[in-house]
C-alpha positions in Angstrom: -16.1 -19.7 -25.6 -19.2 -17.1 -25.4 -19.9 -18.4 -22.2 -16.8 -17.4 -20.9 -17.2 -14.2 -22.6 -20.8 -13.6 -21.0 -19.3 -14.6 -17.2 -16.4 -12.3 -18.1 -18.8 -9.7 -19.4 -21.3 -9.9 -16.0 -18.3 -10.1 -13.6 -17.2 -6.6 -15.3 -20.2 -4.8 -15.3 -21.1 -6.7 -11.8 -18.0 -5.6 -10.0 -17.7 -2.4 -11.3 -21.0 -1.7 -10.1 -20.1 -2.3 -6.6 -17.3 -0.1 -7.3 -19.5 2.8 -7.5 -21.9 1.9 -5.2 -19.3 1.9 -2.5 -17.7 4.5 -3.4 -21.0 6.6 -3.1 -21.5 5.6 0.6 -17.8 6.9 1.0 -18.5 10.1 -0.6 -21.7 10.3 1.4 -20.0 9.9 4.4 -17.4 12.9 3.1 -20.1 14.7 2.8 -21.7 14.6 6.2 -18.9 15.2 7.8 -18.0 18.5 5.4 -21.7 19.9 6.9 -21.5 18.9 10.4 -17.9 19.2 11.2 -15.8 21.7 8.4 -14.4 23.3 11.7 -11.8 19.9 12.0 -10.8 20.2 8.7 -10.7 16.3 8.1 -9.2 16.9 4.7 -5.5 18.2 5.8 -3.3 15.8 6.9 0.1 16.8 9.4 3.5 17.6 7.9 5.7 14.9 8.8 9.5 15.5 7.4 11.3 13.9 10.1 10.8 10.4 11.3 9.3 9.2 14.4 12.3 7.5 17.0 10.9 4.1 16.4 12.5 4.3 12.7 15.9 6.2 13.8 17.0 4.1 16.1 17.9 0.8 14.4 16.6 -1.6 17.1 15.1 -4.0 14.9 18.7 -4.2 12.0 20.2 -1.9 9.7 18.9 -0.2 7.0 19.9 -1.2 3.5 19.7 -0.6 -0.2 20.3 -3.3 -3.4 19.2 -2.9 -7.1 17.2 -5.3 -8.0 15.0 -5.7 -10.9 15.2 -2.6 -12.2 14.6 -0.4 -9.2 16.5 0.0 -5.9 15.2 -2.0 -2.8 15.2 -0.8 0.4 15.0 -3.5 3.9 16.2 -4.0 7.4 18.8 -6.5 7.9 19.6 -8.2 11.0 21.5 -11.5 12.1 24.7 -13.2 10.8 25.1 -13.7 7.3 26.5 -16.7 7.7 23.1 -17.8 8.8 20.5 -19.1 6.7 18.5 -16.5 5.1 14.5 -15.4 5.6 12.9 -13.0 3.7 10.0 -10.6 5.4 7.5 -9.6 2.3 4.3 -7.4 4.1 1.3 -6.6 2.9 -1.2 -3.7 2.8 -1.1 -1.0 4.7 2.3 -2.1 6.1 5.8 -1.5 4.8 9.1 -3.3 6.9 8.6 -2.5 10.1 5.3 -4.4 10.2 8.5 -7.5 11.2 9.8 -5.5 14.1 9.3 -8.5 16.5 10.1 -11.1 13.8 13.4 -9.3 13.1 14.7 -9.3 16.5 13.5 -12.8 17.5 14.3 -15.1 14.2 18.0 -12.7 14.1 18.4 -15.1 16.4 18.9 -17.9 14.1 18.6 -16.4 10.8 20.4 -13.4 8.7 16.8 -11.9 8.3 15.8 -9.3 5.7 12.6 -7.6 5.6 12.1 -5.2 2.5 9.8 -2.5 1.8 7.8 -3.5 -1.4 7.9 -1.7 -5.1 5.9 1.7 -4.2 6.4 1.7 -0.7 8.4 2.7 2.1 11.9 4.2 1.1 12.0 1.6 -2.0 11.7 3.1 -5.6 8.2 3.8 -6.3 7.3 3.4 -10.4 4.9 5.8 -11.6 3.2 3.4 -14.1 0.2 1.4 -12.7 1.5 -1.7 -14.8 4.7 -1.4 -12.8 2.8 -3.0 -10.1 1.7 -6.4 -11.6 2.3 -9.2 -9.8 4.5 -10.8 -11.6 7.0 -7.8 -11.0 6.1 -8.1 -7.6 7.7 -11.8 -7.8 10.8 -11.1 -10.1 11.7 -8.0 -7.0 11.6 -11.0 -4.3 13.9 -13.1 -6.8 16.7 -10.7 -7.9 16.9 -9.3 -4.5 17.5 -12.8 -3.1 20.0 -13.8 -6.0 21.6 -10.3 -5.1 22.1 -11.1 -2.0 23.7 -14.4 -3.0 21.6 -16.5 -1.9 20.2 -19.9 -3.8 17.9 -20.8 -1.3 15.8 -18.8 1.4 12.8 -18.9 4.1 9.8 -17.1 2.6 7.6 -15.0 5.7 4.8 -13.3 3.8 1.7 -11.4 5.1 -1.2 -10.2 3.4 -0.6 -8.6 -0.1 3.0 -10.1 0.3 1.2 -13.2 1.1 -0.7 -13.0 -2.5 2.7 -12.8 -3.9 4.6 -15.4 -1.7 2.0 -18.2 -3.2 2.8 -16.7 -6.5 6.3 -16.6 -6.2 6.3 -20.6 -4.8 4.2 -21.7 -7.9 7.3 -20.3 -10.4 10.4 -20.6 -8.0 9.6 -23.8 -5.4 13.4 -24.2 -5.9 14.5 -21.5 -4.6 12.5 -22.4 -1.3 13.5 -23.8 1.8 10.5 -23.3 4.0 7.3 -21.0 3.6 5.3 -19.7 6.4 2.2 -17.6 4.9 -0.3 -15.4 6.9 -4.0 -14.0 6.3 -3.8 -14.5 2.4 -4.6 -17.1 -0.2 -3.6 -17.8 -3.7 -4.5 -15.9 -6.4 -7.0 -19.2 -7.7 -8.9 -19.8 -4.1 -9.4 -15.9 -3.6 -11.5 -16.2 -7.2 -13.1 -19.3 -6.3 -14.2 -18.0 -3.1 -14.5 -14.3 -4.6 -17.3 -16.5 -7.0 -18.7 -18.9 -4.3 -18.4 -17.8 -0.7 -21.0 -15.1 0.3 -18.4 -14.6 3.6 -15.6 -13.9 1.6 -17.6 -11.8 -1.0 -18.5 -9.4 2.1 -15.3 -9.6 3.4 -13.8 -8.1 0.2 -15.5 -5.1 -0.4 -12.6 -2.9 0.2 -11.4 -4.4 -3.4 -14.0 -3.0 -4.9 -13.7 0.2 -3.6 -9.9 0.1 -4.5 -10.4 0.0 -8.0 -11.9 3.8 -8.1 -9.4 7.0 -8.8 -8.2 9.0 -5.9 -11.2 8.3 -3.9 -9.6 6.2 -1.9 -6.8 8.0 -1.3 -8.6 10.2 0.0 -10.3 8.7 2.5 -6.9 6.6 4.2 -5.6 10.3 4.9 -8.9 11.8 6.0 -8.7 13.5 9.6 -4.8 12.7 9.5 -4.7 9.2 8.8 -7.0 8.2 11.4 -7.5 4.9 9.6 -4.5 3.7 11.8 -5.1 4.7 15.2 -8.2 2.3 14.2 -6.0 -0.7 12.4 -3.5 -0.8 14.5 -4.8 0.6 18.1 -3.7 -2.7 19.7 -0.7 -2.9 17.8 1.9 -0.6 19.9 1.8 3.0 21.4 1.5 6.1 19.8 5.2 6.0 18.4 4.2 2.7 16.1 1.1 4.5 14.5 2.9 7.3 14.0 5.2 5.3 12.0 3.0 4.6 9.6 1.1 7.9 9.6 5.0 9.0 8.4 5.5 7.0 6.2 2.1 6.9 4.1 2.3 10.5 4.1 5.3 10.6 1.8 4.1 11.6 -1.8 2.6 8.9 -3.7 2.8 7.0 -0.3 -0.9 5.6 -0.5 -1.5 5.9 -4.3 1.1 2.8 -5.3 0.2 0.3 -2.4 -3.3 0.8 -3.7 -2.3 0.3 -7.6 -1.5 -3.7 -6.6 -5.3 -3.4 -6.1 -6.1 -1.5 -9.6 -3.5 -3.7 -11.8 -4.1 -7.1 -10.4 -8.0 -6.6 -10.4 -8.3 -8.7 -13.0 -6.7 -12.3 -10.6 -9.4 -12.1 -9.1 -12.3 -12.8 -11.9 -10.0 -14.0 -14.9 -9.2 -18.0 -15.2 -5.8 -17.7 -14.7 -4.3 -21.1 -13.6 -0.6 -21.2 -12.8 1.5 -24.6 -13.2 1.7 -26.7 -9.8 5.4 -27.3 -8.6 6.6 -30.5 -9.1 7.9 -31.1 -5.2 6.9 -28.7 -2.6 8.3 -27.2 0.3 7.4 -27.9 3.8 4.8 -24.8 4.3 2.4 -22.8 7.2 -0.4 -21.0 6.6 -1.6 -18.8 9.7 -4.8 -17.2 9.7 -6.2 -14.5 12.7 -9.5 -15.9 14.2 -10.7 -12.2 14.4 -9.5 -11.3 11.2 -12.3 -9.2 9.0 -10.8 -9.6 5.5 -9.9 -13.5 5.0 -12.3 -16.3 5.5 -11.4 -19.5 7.4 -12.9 -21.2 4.2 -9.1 -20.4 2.8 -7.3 -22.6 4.7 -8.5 -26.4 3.8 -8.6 -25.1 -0.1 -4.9 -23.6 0.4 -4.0 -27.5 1.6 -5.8 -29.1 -1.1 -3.5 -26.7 -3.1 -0.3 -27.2 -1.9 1.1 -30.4 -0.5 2.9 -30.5 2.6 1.2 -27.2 3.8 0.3 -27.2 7.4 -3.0 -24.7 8.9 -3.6 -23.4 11.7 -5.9 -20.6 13.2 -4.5 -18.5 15.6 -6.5 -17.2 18.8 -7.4 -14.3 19.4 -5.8 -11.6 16.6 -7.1 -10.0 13.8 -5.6 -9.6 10.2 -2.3 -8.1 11.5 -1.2 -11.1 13.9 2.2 -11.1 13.4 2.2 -7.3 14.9 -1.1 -8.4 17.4 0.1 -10.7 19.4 3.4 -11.2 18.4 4.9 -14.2 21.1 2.0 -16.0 19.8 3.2 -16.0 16.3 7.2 -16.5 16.9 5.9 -19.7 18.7 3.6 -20.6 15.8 6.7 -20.0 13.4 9.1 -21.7 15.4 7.3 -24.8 16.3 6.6 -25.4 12.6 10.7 -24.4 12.2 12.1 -26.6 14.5 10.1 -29.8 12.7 10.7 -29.1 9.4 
């Protein structure tokens, strides 16, 4: 017992540490650019009050509200509803329309719903950080589906929603179908590796950084939101970054995506150890070759995890494949579909 409390008590003061000390290199960084460039005024950010084309057209489905949960849920719809259902849950920075290409080509096959997330998008955004636990994270994805009347469903998870997805099968492996997970693992092999793996340790310094006030608010909207032309340069034209310049611009747009960070801190040093299903779900696991944030390391723990959980690296993408290279993905998706 005092052990734990002494590896509790160095993990604290030990990540917290590199809290600050990242946070000073950002600051530093601030304030270079405030001496040699105050003329750009990298601060200010562009009014955006109407939406860019790319969200008013409804290409990818129609746009739809349910309670659920407690708060009201917006997501894109397309497909028949007599169809099998599959739920799109994204990640960080992303909000829906990080499934454009998903929507259209599983619509196919599938009444598809992919849903903006508590706190962002046009879904209600609590002001409390302990609104954005995980576990309320999971219950959202649960009453939404049971709204939609719907026992069973095809989980599609990325990223932060991917953090959640594994969550979500560990407490509701009934209500699943089929899983396909991408660029994320479980909450107990991202604090083994978080403890273990010096790759994933580097990897993860944006956490760290996270956890500070405002800060790093601040530096996703410095000189307009640039951080996007960076993330997602190979991602679309001008019209899909200025998507999400629109809609992380909203009030509170960045601040609640990067709560899940602040209030779920703790999953990541904390021995938390959720119950095992009893049966599992056939399940993939898809993980960029270039991505920057997630370690290969993840994928052979994830299977030792989960039964029945196929891995598979795909070439040549970063962090946001299903948006990368998008044929590449549907393939992955539907080849692992069409077997299960």
């Amino acid at each position: 017992m005092v052990q734990n409390y002494i590896r509790e008590a160095i993990q604290f003061v030990v990540s917290y540490a590199l809290c600050l000390f990242y946070s000073l290199r950002v600051l530093f960084g601030i304030a270079v650019l405030f001496v040699t460039k105050p003329h750009t005024k990298f601060w200010v950010t562009k009014e955006r009050p109407v939406p860019p084309e790319c969200l008013r057209n409804h290409t990818y489905g129609v746009d739809k509200y349910q309670n659920a949960n407690g708060i009201k849920i917006h997501y894109v719809e397309n497909g028949d509803h007599s169809k099998p259902l599959m739920v799109f849950v994204h990640g960080f920075p992303e909000f829906w329309y990080s499934w454009r290409h998903q929507l259209k080509e599983f619509s196919k096959d599938y009444w598809v719903v992919a849903l903006d997330m508590r706190g962002y998008g046009d879904t209600e955004k609590p002001q409390y950080r302990y609104a954005y636990r995980i576990d309320n994270m999971t219950e959202d994805i649960r009453c939404l589906v049971r709204a939609l009347g719907r026992q069973k469903f095809t989980l599609v998870a990325h990223d932060w929603g991917a953090v959640i997805g594994w969550h979500f099968i560990t407490k509701h492996m009934d209500m699943i179908d089929r899983y396909i997970m991408m660029d994320a693992p479980s909450q107990k092999i991202a604090r083994k590796l978080f403890s273990t793996s010096k790759t994933q340790f580097k990897m993860s310094w944006y956490i760290f950084f996270y956890q500070m006030p405002w800060l790093p608010e601040f530096f996703v909207r410095m000189m307009d939101f640039h951080i996007f032309n960076v993330v997602f340069k190979e991602h679309g034209g001008p019209d899909v970054i200025e998507a999400f310049k629109y809609t992380f611009s909203k009030p509170g747009g960045m601040t609640y995506p990067i709560n899940y960070y602040r209030e779920n801190f703790r999953f990541f040093t904390n021995a938390l150890r959720p119950p095992k299903p009893k049966t599992f779900a056939p399940g993939l696991y898809l993980l960029g070759e270039n991505d920057l944030y997630i370690s290969k390391e993840t994928g052979p723990l994830m299977q030792r995890e989960f039964e029945n959980l196929e891995f598979k690296i795909v070439p040549g993408v970063d962090h946001f494949l299903q948006q990368h290279k998008p044929e590449v993905v549907n393939r992955y998706m539907r080849e692992f579909l069409a077997k299960s």
